[in-house]
N, C-alpha and C positions, 0 to 999 in steps of 0.2 A: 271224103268226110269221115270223121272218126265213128261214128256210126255203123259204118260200111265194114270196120274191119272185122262185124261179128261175122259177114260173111264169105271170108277170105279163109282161103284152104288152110285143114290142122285147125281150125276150131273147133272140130267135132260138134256143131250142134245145126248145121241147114238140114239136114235130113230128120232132126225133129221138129226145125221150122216148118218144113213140109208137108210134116203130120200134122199138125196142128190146126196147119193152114188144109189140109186135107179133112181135117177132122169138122172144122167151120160150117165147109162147104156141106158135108155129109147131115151136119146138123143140119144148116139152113135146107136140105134137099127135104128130109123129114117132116118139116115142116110145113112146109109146101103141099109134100103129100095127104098129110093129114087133112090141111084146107083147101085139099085142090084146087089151088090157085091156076093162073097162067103164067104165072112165074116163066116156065123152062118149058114153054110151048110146046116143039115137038119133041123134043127128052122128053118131056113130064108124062107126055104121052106114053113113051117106049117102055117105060117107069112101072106107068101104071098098067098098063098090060100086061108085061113080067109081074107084075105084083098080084095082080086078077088071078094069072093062071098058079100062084104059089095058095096065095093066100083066099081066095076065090073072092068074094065081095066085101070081105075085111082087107080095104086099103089102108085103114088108118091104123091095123097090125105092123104093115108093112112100113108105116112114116113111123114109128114107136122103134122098131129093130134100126130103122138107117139112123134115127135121133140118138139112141144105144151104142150106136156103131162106131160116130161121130164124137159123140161125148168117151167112150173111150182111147180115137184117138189123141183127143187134145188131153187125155189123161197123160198119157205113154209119153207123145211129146214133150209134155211139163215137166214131169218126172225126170226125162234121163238130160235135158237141157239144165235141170238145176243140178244133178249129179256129176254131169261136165263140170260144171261150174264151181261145188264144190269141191270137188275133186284134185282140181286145179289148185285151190286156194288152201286146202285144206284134207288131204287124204286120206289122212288118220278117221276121220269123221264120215265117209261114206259108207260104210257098210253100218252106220247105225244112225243115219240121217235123220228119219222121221224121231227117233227118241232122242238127238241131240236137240233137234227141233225146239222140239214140246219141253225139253229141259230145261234148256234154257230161257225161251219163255217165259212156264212158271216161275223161273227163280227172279225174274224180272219181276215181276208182281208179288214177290215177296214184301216183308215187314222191313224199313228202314233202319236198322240196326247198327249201334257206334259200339264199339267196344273200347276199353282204355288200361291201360298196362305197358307189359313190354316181359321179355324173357320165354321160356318154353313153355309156359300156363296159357298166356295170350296168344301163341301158335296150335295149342291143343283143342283153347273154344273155337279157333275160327275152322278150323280143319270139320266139326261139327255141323255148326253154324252155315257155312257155307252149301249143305246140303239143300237150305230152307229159302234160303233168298242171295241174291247179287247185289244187293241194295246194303252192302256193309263197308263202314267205314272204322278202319282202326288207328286209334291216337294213341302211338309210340312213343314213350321214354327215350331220351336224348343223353341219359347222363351219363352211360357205361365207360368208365376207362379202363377197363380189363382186357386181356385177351389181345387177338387180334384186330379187333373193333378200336381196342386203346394204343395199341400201335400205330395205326391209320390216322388217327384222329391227331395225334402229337408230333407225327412227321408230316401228315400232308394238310393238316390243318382243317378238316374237313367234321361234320359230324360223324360220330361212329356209326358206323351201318350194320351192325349185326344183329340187334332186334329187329330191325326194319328189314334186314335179308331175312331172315327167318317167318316174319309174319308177310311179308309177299308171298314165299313157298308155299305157305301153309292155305293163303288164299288163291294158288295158281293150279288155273287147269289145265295141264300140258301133262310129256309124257315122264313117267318115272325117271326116266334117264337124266333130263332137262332137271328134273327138282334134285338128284344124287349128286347132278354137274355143281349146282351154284352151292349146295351143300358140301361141297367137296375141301375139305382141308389138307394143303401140304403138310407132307412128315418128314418132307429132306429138300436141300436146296437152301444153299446161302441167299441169308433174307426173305424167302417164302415163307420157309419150315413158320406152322402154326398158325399162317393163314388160310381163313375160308377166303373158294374163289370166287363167291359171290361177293364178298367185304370188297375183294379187287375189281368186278366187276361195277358195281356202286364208283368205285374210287374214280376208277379210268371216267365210266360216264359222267359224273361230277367235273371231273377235267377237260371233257369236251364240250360239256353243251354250257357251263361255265357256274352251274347253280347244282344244289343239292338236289331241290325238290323238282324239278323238270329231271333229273336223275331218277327219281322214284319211277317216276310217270312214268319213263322209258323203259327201267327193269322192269318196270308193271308188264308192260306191250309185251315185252317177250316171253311173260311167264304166262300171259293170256291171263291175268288178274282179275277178276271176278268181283269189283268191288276197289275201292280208294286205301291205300295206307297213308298216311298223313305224320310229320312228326310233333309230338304239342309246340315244338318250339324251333325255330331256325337260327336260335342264337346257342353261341358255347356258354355250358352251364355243366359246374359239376355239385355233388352233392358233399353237403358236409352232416356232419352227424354231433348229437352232443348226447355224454352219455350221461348217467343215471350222479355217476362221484363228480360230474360234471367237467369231466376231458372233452375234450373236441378231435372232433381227424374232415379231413376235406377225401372226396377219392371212393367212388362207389364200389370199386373191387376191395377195397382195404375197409370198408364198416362192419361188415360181418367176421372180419379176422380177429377183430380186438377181444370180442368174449366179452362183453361186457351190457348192463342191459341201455337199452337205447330208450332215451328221455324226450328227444326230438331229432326234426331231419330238416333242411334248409333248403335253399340254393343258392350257389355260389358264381353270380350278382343273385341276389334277392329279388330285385323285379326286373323279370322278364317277357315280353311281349309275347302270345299265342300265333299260331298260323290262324289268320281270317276264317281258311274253311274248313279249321275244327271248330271253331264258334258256330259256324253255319249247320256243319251238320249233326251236332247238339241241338242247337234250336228243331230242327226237320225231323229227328229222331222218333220213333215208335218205342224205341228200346233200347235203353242203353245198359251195360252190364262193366261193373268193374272187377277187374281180376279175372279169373286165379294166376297170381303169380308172390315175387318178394314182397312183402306189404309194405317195408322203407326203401328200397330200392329199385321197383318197378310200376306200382301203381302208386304212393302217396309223392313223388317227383312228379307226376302229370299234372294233383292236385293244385302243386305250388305253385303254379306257370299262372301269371296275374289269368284275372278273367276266367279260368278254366271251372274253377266250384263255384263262382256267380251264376254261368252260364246251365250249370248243373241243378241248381235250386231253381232254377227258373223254370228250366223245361218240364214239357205237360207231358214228356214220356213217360214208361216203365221202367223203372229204376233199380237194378241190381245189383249184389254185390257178392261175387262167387267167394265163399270163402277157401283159403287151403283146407286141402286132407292133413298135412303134416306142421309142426311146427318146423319151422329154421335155423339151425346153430349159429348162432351169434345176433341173431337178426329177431326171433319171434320167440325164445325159449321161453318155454312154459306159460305164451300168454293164450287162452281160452278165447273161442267166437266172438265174444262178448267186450273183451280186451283190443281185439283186432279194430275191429267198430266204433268203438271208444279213442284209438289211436288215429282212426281216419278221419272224425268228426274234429276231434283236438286241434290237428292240422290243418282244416277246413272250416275256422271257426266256430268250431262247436254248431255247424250249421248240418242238418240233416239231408245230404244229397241222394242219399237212395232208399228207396219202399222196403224194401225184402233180401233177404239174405239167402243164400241158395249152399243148403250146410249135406254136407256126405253123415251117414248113416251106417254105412257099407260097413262091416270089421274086417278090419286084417287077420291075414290068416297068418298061423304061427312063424312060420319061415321069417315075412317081411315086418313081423313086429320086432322078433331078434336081432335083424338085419338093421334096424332104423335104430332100434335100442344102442346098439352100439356105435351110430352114428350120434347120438345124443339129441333123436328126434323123438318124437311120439304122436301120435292122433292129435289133434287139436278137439279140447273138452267143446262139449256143446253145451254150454248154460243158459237155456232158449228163454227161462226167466228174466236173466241180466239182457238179454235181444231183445225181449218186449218191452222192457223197461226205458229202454234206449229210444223206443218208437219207431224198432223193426222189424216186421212178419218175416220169422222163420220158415223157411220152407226146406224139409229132411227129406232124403232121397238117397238111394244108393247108387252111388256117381264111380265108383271106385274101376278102374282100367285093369281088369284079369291077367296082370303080366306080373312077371319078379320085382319090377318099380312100384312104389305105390305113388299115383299118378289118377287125376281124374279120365275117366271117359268120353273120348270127343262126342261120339253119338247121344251119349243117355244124358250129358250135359245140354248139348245143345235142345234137344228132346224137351229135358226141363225146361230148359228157357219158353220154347217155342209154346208149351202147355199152360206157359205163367201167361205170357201175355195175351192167349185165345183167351185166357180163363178171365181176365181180367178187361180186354175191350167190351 
């Protein structure tokens, strides 16, 4: 019987069955002793005798030490049978067992948390975030045709997988190695060069199991995901753009080249149908946070996806909206907190989908303000005025990542977040 094979030689664990099963007895002996039963008739006798002559007329010392005795066998057996076990299944994780334990765990009993975006902003909060709960689901932007994502997507006809590889990484707990592997871009090689090998990895899995999104599910499994990524949408859609002298362009790599300021942003079909279980876990949500990322081409595309900002008004979560550190050349020049906000309501009906705005504080330090200067970026102005006016609670904070990028903070973001909505249940 399949039962049987736990104890079949090379399992390494009868000899902790034995303790256990050693330990039982020692317990029930204890016992006995204590209530001098007849239990173990003439043992109990030989028991107590030996116990007389240690312990003199404190027998029930004597059933306390064998109860002691007993209770730490079946400690020792438990212990190194679940250690086999994981061991086996998971190696990396035995020498800090009890703390993976309890880790994960709590992160299970974390706050329900959807995040929405797409690009390296929505990889930096979940890298955060995921310190506080396992309970997060991210709704990833589908419209990229840049890069190797937009290679993929025009020869094999598939969604582009490179925000979705990137925010799996960022939510997987596995080893360094494992997240450098699927992070890994060719730089030589006819037809690789400029491929990430996760993009290829997506690819091939899409081609076997015959679906995009059971593809996710599977690169999840082996990045040991922590939580759902979801794309808003399973249909091809790209983005169009109209600009301010009123040209048009289609092609989310090509809107930010033009230089010109942008008056609205589309989809190209216009209505589009949602994945069911981003609707779902909107509805279930504690917390949802939009951004930081492109504001026309990675969070305000999730918007356009039918049903996505109904679903958003509706919900009785915590509603955020991380804003950038920086404006974006071609994309955000020179529009202020207050403009961003204004940009997302416009395209979301003038309908107000989030509470609070979660705005950086930090300065840059001289180096990176030179450095962005001549990029033709700068600070995004805080006009906390024009945010309340809007009918949304600013919240200021120093988010700012201590490196030569000026980039938010995974930890003191997610930090924020986690503080808003303690603050707020």
């Amino acid at each position: 019987m399949e039962h049987l094979k736990w104890l079949m030689p090379g399992m390494k664990i009868k000899r902790w069955i034995a303790l256990i099963v050693l330990g039982v007895l020692l317990f029930g002996l204890g016992i006995t002793i204590i209530l001098n039963t007849k239990f173990l008739s003439a043992l109990e006798k030989n028991i107590l005798a030996l116990a007389s002559d240690i312990f003199s007329d404190k027998h029930w010392l004597f059933g306390i030490v064998i109860i002691g005795l007993g209770i730490y066998c079946i400690y020792i057996g438990m212990k190194y049978i679940i250690r086999s076990i994981v061991e086996t299944l998971s190696p990396t994780e035995v020498d800090d067992l009890v703390n993976t334990i309890y880790r994960k765990r709590s992160l299970q009993k974390g706050p329900h948390i959807v995040v929405i975006g797409g690009g390296t902003g929505l990889s930096t909060l979940l890298r955060g975030l995921k310190l506080y709960s396992s309970n997060i689901t991210a709704i990833v932007t589908v419209a990229d045709d840049g890069g190797s994502s937009g290679k993929i997507r025009d020869e094999l006809g598939i969604l582009p997988p490179g925000d979705i590889r990137n925010t799996l990484v960022a939510l997987a707990d596995t080893e360094p190695l494992m997240e450098r592997l699927f992070q890994y871009r060719f730089s030589w090689g006819e037809g690789l060069s400029g491929h990430s090998f996760g993009n290829l990895f997506i690819a091939a899995m899409t081609d076997i199991t015959g679906d995009f999104e059971t593809a996710i599910r599977e690169f999840g499994k082996v990045l040991a995901v922590g939580g759902m990524v979801l794309p808003s949408t399973l249909e091809t859609v790209r983005l169009k753009a109209v600009y301010a002298d009123g040209s048009e362009i289609i092609g989310e790599s090509k809107i930010p080249k033009v230089g010109k300021s942008i008056e609205a942003i589309s989809l190209v079909p216009q209505y589009i149908e949602p994945l069911p279980e981003a609707l779902k876990a909107i509805a279930s949500a504690d917390l949802i946070v939009l951004g930081p990322g492109s504001l026309y081409t990675s969070i305000i595309p999730n918007l356009l996806v039918n049903k996505i900002s109904e679903a958003l008004v509706n919900s009785q979560a915590l509603k955020v909206y991380v804003c950038n550190v920086m404006t974006q050349p071609g994309e955000t020049d020179n529009m202020s907190a207050g403009d961003h906000i204004r940009a997302i309501f416009k395209h979301t009906g003038q309908r107000k989908i989030f509470d609070y705005v979660l705005l950086n504080n930090a300065r840059l330090t001289a180096s990176q303000a030179r450095k962005y200067s001549a990029q033709n970026s700068c600070p995004i102005k805080l006009d906390l005025e024009q945010v309340k006016q809007l009918g949304v609670i600013p919240v200021c904070a120093p988010l700012l990542d201590q490196s030569a990028l000026v980039r938010h903070d995974s930890a003191g973001l997610a930090r924020e977040l986690i503080k808003l909505i303690l603050k707020t249940w």
